[in-house]
C-alpha positions in Angstrom: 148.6 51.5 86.8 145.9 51.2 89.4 144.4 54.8 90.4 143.6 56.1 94.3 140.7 57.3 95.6 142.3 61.2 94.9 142.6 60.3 90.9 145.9 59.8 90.9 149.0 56.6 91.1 148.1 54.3 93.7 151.3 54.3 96.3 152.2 51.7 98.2 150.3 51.0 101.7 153.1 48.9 103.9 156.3 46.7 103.1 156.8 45.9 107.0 154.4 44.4 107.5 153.8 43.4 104.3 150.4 44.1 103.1 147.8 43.8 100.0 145.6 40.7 98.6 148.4 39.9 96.4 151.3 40.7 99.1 153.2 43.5 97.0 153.0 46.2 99.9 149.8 47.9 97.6 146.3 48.3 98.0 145.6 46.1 94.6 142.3 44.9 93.9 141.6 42.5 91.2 138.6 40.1 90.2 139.8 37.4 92.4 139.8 39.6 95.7 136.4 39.1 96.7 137.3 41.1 99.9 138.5 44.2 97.9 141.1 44.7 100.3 141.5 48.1 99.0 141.4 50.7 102.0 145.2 51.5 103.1 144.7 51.9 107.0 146.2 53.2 110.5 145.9 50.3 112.9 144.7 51.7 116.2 144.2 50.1 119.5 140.4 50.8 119.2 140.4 49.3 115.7 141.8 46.1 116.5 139.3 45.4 119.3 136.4 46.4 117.6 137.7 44.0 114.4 138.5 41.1 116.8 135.0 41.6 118.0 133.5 41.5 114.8 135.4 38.2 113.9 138.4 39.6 112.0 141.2 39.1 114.8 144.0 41.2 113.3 146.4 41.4 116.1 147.1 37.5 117.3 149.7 35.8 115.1 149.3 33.1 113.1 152.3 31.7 111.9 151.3 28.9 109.7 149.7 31.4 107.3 153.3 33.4 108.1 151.0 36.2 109.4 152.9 38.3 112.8 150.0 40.0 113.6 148.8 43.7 113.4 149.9 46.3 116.3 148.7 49.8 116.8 150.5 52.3 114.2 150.7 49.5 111.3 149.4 50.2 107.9 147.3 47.8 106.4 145.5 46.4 103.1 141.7 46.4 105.0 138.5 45.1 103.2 136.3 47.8 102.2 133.1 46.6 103.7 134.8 46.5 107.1 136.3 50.2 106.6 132.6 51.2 106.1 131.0 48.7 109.0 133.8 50.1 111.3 132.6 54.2 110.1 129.0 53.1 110.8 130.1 52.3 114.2 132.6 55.2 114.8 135.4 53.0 115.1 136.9 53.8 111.3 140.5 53.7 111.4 142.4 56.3 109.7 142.9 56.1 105.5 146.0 57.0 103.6 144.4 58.4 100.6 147.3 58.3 98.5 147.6 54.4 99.4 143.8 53.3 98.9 141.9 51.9 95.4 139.5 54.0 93.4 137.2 50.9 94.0 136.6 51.7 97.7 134.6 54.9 95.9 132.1 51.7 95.4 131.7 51.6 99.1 132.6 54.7 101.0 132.1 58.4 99.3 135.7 60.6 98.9 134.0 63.1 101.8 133.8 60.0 104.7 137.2 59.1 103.7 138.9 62.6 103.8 137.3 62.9 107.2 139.4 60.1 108.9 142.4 61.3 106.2 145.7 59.7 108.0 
């Protein structure tokens, strides 16, 4: 079983809406995830403007990929390199440590995450 960035069982992230690379509500990362969409997030207003700015619109619906869009107070799967390009910026989002892949540890160090701890 996959392991958090505490050490211990990766939990689920979200099941409404439904979340991960491979769509099981979990913060999975495999081989074929080149995004490593690994870091179990808060969805904030602030978030969502600053990712839409950035190129990753996360709030407008698109429906042909069956995708409602994100609101404030979702959780979600999010890439790991925009968790960290977000902290650089002081727009992080808050982390639900319990919910997020030891791989992020590749990106972002334990003490950056348990500062924006959700």
């Amino acid at each position: 079983m996959a392991q958090n960035v505490l050490g211990s069982e990766l939990t689920p992230c979200s099941f409404d809406p439904l979340t991960g690379f491979y769509r099981n509500g979990c913060c999975d990362t495999g081989g074929e995830d080149v995004g490593v969409h690994a870091v179990c997030v808060v969805m904030t207003r602030e978030f969502l403007e600053f990712s839409k700015a950035a190129g990753n619109d996360l709030s407008t619906p698109m429906p042909q990929y069956g995708f409602a869009g994100l609101a404030p107070g979702d959780q979600w799967c999010l890439c790991a390199d925009r968790w960290v390009e977000a902290f650089d910026a002081g727009m992080a989002p808050k982390v639900v440590l319990t919910a997020t892949h030891a791989r992020v540890l590749e990106w972002a160090s334990l003490a950056d995450l348990q500062t924006h701890a959700a």
